[in-house]
C-alpha positions in Angstrom: 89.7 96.8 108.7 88.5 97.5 105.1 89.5 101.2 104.8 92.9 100.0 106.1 92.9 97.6 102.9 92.3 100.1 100.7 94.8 102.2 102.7 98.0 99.7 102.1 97.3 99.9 98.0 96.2 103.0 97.4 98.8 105.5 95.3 99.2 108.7 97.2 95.6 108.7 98.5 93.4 110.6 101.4 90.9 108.0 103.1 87.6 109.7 102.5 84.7 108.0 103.8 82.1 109.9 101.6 78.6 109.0 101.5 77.0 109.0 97.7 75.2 112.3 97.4 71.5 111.4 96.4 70.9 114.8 95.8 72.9 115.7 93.0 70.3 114.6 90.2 67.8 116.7 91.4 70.6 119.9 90.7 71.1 118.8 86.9 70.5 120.1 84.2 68.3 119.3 81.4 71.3 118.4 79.5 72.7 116.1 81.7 69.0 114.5 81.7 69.4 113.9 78.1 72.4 112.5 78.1 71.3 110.0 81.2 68.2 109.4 78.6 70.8 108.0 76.1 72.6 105.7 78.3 68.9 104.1 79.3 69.0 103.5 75.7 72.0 101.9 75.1 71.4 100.4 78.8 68.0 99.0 77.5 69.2 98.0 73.4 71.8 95.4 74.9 69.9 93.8 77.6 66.9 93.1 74.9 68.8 92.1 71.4 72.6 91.3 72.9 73.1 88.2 70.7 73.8 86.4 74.6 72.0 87.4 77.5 73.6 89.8 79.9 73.2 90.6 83.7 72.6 93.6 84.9 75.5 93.6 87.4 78.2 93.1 83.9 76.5 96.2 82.2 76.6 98.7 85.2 80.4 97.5 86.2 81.1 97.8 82.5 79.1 101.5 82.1 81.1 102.7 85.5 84.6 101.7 84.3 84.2 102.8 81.3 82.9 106.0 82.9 86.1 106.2 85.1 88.5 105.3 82.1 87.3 108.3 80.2 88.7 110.1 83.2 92.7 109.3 84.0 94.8 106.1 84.4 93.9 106.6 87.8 90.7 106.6 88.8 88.9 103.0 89.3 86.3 101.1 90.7 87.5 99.0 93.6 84.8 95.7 93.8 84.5 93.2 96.0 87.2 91.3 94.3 90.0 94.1 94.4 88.9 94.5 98.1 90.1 90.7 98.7 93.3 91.3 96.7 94.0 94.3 98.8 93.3 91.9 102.1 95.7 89.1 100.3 98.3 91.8 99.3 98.0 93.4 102.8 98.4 90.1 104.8 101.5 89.3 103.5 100.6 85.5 103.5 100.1 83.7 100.1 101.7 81.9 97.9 102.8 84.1 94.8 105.7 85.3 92.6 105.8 88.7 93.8 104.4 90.5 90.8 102.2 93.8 90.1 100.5 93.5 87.1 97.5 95.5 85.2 95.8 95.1 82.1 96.7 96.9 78.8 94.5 96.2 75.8 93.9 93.0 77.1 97.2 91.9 78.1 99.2 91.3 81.4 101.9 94.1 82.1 104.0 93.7 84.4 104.0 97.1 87.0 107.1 96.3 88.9 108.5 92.7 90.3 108.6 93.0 94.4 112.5 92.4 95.4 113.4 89.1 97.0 110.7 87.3 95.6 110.9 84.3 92.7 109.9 87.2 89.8 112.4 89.9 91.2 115.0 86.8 91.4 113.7 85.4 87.6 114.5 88.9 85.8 111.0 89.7 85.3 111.1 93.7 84.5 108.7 96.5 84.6 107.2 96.9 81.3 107.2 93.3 80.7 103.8 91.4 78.7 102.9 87.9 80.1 101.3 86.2 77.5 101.4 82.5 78.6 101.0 80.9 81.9 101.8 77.2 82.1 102.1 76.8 78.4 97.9 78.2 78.1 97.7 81.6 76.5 95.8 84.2 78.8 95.6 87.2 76.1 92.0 88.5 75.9 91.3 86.9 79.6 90.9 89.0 82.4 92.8 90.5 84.7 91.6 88.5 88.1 91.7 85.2 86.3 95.8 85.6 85.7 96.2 86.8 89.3 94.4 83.6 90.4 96.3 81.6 88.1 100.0 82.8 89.8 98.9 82.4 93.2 98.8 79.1 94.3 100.2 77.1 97.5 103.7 77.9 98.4 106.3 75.1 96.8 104.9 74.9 92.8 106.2 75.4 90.0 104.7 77.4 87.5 105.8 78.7 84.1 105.7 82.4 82.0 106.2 83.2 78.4 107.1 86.9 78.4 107.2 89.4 75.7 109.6 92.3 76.4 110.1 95.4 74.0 113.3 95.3 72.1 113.3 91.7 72.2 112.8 89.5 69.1 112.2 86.5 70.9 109.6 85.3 74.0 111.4 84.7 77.1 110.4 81.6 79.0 111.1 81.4 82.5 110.1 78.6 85.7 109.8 79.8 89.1 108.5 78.3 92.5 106.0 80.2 94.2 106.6 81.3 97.5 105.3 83.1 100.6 105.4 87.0 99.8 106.2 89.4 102.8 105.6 92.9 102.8 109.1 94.3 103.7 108.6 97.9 102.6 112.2 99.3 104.1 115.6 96.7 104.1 118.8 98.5 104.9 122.7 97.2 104.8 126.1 99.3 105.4 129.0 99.2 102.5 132.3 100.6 103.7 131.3 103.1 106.1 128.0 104.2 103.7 124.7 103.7 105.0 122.2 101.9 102.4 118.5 102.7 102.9 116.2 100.7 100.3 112.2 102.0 100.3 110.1 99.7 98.2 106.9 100.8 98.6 105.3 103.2 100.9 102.8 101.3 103.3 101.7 102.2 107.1 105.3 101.7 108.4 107.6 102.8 105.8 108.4 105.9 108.0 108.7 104.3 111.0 111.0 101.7 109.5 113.2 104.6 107.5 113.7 106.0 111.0 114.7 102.4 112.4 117.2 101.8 109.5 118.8 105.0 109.9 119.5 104.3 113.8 120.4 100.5 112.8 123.0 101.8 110.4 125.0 103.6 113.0 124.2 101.2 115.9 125.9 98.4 113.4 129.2 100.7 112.4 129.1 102.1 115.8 129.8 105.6 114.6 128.1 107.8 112.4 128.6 106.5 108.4 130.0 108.9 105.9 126.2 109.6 104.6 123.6 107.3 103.3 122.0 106.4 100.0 118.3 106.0 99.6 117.2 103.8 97.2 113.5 104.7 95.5 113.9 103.1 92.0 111.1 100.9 91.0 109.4 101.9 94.1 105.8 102.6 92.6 104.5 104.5 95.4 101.8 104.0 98.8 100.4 106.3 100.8 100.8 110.3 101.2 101.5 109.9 105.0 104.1 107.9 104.7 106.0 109.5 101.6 105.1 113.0 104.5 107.3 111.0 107.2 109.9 109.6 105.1 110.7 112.7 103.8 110.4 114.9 107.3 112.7 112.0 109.0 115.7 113.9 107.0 114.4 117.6 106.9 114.4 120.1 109.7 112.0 122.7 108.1 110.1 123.5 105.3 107.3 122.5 103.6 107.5 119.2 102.0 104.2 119.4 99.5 101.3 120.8 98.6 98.1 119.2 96.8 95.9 121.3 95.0 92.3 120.3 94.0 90.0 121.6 91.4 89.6 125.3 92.8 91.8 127.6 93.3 91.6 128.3 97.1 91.3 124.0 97.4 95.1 123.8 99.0 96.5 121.7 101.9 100.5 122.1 102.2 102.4 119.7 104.8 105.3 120.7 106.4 108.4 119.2 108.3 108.8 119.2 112.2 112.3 120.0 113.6 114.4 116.9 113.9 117.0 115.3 110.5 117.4 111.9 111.7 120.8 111.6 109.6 122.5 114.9 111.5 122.4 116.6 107.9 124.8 113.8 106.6 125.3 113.4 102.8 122.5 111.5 101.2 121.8 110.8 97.8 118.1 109.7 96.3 118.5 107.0 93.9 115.7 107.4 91.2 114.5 105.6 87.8 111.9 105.8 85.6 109.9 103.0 88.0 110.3 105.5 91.2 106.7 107.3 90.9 103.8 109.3 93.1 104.5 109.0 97.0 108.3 108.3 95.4 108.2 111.5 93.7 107.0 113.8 96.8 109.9 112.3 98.9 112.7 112.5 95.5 111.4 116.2 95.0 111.3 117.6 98.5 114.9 116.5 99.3 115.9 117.8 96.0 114.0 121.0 96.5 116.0 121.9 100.1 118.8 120.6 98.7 119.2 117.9 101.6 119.7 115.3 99.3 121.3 114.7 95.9 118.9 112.9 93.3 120.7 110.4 91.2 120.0 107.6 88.3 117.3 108.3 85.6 114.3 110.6 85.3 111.4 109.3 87.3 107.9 108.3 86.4 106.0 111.6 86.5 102.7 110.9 88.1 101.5 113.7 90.2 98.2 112.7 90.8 96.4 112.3 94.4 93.5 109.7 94.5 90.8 109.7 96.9 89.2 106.6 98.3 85.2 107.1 98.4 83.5 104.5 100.0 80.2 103.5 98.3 79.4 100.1 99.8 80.3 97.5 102.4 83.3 96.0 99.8 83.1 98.4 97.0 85.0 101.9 96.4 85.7 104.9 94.3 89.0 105.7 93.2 89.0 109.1 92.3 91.8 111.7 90.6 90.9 114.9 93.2 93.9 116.4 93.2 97.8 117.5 91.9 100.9 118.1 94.0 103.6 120.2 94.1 107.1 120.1 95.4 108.3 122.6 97.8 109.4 124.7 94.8 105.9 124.8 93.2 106.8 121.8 90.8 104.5 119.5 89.4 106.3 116.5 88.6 103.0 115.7 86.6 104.2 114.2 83.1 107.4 115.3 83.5 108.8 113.5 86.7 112.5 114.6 88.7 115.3 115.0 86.7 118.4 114.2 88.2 120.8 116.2 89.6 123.2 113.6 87.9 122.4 111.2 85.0 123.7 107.8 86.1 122.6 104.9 83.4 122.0 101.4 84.4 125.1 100.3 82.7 125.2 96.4 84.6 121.8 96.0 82.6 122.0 94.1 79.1 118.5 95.9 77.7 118.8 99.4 79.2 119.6 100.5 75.7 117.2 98.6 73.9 114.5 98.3 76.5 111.7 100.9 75.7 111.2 103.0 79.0 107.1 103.8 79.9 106.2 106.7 82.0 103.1 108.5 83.1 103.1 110.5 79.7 103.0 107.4 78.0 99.9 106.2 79.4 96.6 107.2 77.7 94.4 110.3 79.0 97.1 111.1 81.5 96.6 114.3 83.0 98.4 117.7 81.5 100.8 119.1 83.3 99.5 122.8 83.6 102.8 124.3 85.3 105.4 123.4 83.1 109.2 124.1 83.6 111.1 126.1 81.4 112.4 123.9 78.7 116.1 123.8 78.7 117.0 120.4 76.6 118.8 122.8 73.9 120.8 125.0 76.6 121.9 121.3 78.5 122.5 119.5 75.6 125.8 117.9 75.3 126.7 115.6 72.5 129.8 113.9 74.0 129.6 110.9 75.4 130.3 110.8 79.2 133.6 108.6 80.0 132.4 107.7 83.4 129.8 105.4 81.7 131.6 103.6 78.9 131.6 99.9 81.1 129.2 97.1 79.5 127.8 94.6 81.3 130.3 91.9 81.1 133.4 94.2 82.2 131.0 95.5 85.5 130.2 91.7 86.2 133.7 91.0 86.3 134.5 93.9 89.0 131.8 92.1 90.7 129.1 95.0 90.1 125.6 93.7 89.4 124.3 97.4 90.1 126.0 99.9 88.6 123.8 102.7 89.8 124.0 101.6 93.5 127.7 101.4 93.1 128.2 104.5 91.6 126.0 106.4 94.5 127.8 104.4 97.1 131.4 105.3 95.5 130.5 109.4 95.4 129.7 109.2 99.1 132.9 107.3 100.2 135.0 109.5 98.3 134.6 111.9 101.6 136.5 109.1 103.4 139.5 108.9 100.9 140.6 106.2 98.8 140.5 103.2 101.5 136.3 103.9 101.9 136.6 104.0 97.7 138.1 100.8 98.6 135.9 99.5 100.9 132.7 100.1 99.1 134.2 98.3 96.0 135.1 95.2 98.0 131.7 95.2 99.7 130.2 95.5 96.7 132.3 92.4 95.0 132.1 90.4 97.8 128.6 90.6 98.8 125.5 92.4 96.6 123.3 93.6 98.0 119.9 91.3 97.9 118.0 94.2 97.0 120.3 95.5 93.7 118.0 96.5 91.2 118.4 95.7 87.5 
């Protein structure tokens, strides 16, 4: 049960039950014994003149993430209290607003806001800095203490005092908490265009992709004109599933490739005969939120050029992470590998690019809003394989026409996603102006729940 925790949070990551090697200090070298001799040092200076006294357990967690952090973003020690978030998160069954957060330089940021949920419903954006909870302020506090503090029984109220870049002033917003549910794949039909949104990539997400594709054509009963696949703020899951996802619309090929620290340390994974959408259109909606397992499914379409990526550049992390198991409730989150697309890409740093640049025009601070990726993130790791740079060659300086609409004048069409729309309206041109038509109108006249801003 505990390794299937760690399984339903874990970014792109191999299970590895891996026993710590006792051995290991008996192979180093006298160097490494001199630097061990300064940490006893350090180790033994605080626990003696520390103006309070400190436990041992605070200055070995502190040592190892420290330790870790040195490393990547990535890599993390998973303690006994992560292990019961993971068991809360996994269960589906608390009372919360639907937020991932982490902690950056001792403030709340928000990762991504889970659709259908009070904070996707409130506005709350990635990128976002909670500084007050209830009116208290939480800066300098720690990261499980603000997690406790939004959970709480289904039905309450609670306030947040935001802080959002390219904003002068704190946003203040009241929500009720409510039950969250996992529901990794939701799916609808506009017109006669088949809408797929993946939100995260847990044990079923392939399984459900499959099930949403058959439910599209079972409710138009016909095939649709294609579908659209919806990956933006979709923060990633496991390997397996971003492996199924992408073989349930490829016949062949490989789909990616991990490479660890040697060169010979390869494992490739390749599709099975079978494209569950009958090499219909599709087109991969991606943002700079649509990272890791995300990335492998965005870059393998792409690479076979099944599918049509469209929106903004993604997020860029091509890390794999391995779970070692130290203890009973206690892990090792460890950067072991890279991955490649199909092409030999590494999407590290530098994420997918879209076939087609589509802005979020229906959003007021896309403009002004900074946008954080992978690169962005301290210590992230270099991309070694780089593509050919060729900003200069695709530079143009005239401004699209397509993407002249502001906010106000979409609202009025009835578009709250212009993105979505846009992908939906490119597919139904294959049916003619009355699917054009028909998208529009199912767009006006019902949004979809899971529009993303």
């Amino acid at each position: 049960m505990k390794s299937k925790l760690l399984q339903a949070a874990a970014l792109v990551t191999t299970i590895a039950m891996v026993p710590v090697a006792t051995g290991a200090m008996a192979a180093a070298d006298t160097s490494a014994y001199r630097e061990m001799d300064k940490f006893l040092d350090v180790y033994n200076r605080v626990k003696a003149d520390y103006v309070d006294k400190v436990t041992d357990e605070q200055l070995i967690k502190g040592a190892i993430d420290g330790m870790l952090a040195a490393l990547d973003p990535h890599s993390s020690y998973v303690d006994a209290s992560d292990f019961d978030n993971l068991r809360i998160q996994t269960e589906g069954n608390y009372g919360g607003l639907g937020l991932t957060v982490s902690m950056e330089d001792g403030a709340v940021k928000v990762v991504s806001p889970q659709e259908d949920t009070p904070a996707g419903r409130a506005g709350i954006k990635s990128g976002d800095f909670i500084t007050h909870i209830d009116g208290k302020l939480i800066y300098g506090g720690t990261l499980d203490e603000a997690t406790a503090q939004m959970r709480g029984k289904p039905g309450t109220k609670i306030s947040l005092t935001l802080v959002r870049p390219g904003r002068d002033k704190p946003i203040d917003v009241t929500l009720v908490r409510e039950v969250i549910v996992q529901r990794p794949v939701k799916w609808e039909v506009k017109g006669d265009v088949g809408y797929i949104n993946i939100n995260t990539f847990s044990e079923a997400t392939g399984a459900d992709t499959r099930a949403a594709v058959m439910a599209i054509d079972k409710s138009l009963g016909h095939k649709p004109l294609g579908y659209v696949v919806d990956l933006r703020e979709n923060g990633g899951g496991l390997l397996t599933q971003a492996i199924e996802v992408s073989d349930a619309f490829l016949e062949r090929g490989e789909i990616v490739s991990q490479r660890g620290r040697e060169k010979d340390d390869i494992e490739r994974y390749f599709a099975k005969p079978g494209d569950v959408a009958h090499g219909l259109p599709i087109i991969v909606l991606t943002d700079s939120g649509t990272a890791s397992a995300s990335e492998i499914v965005a870059g393998a379409l792409q690479d076979h050029h099944r599918a049509l990526v469209m929106g903004e550049r993604s997020f860029g992390k091509g890390s794999v992470q391995t779970l070692l198991q130290l203890g009973p409730r206690t892990a090792l989150r460890l950067t072991t590998a890279r991955y490649f697309t199909p092409s030999g890409r590494s999407v590290q740093e530098g994420g997918i690019e879209p076939d087609i640049r589509v802005p979020q025009l229906s959003d007021p601070d896309y403009k002004s809003r900074p946008v954080f990726r992978e690169a962005d993130l301290r210590r992230h790791l270099i991309n070694e394989i780089k593509s050919p740079d060729n900003a200069v060659l695709e530079e143009d300086t005239k401004d699209d026409p397509r993407f002249t609409a502001t906010p106000e004048s979409l609202k009025k069409q009835g578009v709250e996603d212009f993105q979505l729309w846009y992908a939906l309206k490119t597919i139904a041109r294959l049916g003619g102006p009355q699917q054009v038509a028909a998208v529009t109108q199912s767009m006006a006249s019902n949004p979809p729940a899971s529009g993303k801003k």
